[in-house]
Residue frames as a rotation matrix with the C-alpha (Angstrom) as fourth column:
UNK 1
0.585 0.811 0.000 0.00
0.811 -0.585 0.000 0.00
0.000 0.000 -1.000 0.00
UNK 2
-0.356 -0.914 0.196 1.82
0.673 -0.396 -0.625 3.09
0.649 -0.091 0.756 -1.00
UNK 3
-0.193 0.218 -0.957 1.99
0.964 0.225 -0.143 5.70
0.185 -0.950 -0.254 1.99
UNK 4
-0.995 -0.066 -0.072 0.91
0.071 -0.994 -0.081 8.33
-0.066 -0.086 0.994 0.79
UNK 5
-0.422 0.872 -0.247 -2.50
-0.289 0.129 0.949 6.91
0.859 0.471 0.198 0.13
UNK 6
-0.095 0.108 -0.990 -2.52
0.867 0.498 -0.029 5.66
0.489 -0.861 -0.141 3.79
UNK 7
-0.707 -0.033 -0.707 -1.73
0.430 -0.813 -0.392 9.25
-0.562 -0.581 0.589 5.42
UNK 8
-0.772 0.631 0.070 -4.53
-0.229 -0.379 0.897 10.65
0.592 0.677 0.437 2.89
UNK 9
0.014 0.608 -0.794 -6.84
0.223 0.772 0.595 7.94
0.975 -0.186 -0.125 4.89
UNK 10
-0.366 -0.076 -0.928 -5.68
0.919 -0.184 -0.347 8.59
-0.145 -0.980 0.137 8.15
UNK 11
-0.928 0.122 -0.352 -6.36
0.051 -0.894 -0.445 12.39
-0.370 -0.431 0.823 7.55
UNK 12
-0.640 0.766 0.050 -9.30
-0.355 -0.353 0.866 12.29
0.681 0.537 0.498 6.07
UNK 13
0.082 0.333 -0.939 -10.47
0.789 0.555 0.265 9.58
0.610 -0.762 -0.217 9.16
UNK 14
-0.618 -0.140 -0.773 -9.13
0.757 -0.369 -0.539 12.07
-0.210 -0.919 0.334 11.86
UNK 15
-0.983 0.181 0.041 -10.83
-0.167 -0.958 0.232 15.32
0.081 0.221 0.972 9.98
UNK 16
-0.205 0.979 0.001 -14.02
-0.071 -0.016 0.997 13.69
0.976 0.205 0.073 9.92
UNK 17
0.032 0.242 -0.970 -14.05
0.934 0.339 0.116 12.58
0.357 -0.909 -0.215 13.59
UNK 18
-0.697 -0.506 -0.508 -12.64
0.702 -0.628 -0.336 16.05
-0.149 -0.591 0.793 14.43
UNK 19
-0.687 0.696 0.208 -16.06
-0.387 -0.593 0.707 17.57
0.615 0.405 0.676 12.41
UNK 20
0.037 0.638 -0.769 -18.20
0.336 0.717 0.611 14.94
0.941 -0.281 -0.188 14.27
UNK 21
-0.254 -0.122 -0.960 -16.91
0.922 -0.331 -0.202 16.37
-0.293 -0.936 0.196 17.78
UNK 22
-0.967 0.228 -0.113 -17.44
-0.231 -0.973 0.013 19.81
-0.107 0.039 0.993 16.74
UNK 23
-0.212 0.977 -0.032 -21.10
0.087 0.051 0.995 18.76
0.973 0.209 -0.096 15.44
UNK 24
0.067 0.546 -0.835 -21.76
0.514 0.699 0.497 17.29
0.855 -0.463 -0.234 18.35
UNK 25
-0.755 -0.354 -0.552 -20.50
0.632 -0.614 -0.472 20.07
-0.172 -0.705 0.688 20.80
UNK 26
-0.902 0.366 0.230 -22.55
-0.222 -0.849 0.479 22.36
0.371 0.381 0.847 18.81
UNK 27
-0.345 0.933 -0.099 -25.75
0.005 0.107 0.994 20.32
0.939 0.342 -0.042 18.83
UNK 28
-0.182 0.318 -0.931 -25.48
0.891 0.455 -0.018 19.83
0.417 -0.832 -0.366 22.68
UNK 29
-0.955 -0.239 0.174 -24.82
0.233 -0.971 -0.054 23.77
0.182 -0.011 0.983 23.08
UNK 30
-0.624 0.770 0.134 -28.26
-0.081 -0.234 0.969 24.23
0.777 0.594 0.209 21.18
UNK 31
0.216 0.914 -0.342 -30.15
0.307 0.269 0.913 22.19
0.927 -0.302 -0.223 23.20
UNK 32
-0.560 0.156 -0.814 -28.49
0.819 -0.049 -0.572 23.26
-0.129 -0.986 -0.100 26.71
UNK 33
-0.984 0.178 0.020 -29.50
-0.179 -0.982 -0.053 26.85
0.010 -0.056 0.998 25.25
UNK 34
-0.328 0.923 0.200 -32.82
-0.239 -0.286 0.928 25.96
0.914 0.257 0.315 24.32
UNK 35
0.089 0.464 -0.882 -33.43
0.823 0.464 0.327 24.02
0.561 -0.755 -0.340 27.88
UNK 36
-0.687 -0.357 -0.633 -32.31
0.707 -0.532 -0.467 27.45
-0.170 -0.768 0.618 29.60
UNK 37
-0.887 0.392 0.244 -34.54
-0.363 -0.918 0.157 29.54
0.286 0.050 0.957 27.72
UNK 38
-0.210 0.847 -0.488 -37.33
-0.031 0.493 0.870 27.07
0.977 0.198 -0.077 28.79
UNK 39
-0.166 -0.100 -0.981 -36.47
0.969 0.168 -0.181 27.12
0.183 -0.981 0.069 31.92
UNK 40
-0.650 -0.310 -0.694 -35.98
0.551 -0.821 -0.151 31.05
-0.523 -0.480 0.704 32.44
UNK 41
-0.403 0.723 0.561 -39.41
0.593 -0.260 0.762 32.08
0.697 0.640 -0.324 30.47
UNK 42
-0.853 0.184 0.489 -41.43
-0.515 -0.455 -0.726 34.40
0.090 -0.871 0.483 32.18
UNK 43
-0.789 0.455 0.413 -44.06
0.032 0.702 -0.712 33.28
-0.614 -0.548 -0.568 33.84
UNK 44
-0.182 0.800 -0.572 -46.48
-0.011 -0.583 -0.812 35.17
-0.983 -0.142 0.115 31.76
UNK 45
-0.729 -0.612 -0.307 -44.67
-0.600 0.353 0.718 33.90
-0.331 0.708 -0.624 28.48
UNK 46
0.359 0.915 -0.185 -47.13
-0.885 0.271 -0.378 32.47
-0.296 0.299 0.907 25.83
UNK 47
-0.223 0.060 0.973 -46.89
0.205 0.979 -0.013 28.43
-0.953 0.197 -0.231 25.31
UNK 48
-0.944 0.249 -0.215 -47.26
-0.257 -0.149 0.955 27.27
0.206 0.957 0.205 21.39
UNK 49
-0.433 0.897 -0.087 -50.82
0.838 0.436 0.328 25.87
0.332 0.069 -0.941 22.65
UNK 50
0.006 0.579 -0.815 -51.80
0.583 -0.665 -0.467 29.40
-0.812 -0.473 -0.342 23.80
UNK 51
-0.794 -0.094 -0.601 -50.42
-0.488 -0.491 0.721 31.19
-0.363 0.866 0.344 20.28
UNK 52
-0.925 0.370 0.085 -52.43
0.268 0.479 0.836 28.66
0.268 0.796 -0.542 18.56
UNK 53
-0.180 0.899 -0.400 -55.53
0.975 0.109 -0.195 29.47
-0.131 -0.425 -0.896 20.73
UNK 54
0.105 0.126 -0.986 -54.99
-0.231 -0.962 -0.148 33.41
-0.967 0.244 -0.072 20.17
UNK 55
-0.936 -0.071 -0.345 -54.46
-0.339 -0.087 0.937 32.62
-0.097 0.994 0.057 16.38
UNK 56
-0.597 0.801 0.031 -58.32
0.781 0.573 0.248 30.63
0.180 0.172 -0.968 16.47
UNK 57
0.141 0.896 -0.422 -59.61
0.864 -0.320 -0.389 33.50
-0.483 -0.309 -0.819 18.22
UNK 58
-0.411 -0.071 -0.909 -58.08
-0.023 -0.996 0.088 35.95
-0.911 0.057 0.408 16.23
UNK 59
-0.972 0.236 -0.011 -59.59
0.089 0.409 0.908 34.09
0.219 0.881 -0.419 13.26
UNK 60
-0.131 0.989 -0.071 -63.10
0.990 0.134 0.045 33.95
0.054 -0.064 -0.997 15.01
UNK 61
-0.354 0.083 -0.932 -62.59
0.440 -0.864 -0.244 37.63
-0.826 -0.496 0.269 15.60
UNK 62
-0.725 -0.437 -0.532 -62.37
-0.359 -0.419 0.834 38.40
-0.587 0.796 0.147 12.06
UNK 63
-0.841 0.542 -0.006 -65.16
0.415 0.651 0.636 36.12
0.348 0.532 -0.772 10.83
UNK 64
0.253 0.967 -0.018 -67.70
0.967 -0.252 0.017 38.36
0.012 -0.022 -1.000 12.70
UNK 65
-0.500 0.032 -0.866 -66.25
-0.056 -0.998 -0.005 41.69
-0.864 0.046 0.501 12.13
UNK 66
-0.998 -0.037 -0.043 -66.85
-0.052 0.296 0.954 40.04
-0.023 0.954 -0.298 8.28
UNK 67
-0.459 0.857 -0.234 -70.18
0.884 0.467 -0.025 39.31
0.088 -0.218 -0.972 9.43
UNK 68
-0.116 0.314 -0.942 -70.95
0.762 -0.580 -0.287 42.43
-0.637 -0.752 -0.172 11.17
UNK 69
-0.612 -0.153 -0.776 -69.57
-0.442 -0.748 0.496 44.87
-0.656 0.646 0.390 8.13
UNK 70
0.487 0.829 0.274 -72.13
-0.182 0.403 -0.897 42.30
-0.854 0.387 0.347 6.12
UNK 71
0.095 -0.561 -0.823 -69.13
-0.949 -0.301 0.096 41.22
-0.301 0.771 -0.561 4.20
UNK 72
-0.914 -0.224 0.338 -69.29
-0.237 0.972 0.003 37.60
-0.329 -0.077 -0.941 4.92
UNK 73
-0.485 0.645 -0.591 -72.02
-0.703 0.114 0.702 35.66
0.520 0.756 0.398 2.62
């Protein structure tokens, strides 16, 4: 095997592992951030199941102004 085709192999083995640890630092980063901003919400701090509920009623809102202005058929 000639040895330059080996040390090619070896770096190309170590560079990927060395990307794979960086990924993987990164991705754990992510989530410690995201677990801190869950954690340190205010109390008062809409939930996605409360957005969705203010997006229904702002939809029902709108269906009887539509109504009301006698735009809705």
């Amino acid at each position: 095997m000639d040895p330059a085709l080996l040390a090619l192999a070896v770096a190309t083995v170590l560079g990927l592992g060395i990307a794979a640890a960086a990924a993987l630092k990164g991705w754990r980063g992510w989530l410690e951030l995201k677990q801190l901003e869950l954690m340190n919400r205010p109390a008062g701090a809409p939930s996605s199941l409360s957005r969705v509920e203010i997006f229904e009623l702002k939809e029902r809102i709108r269906r009887l102004e539509a109504i009301a202005n006698g735009s809705e058929q």
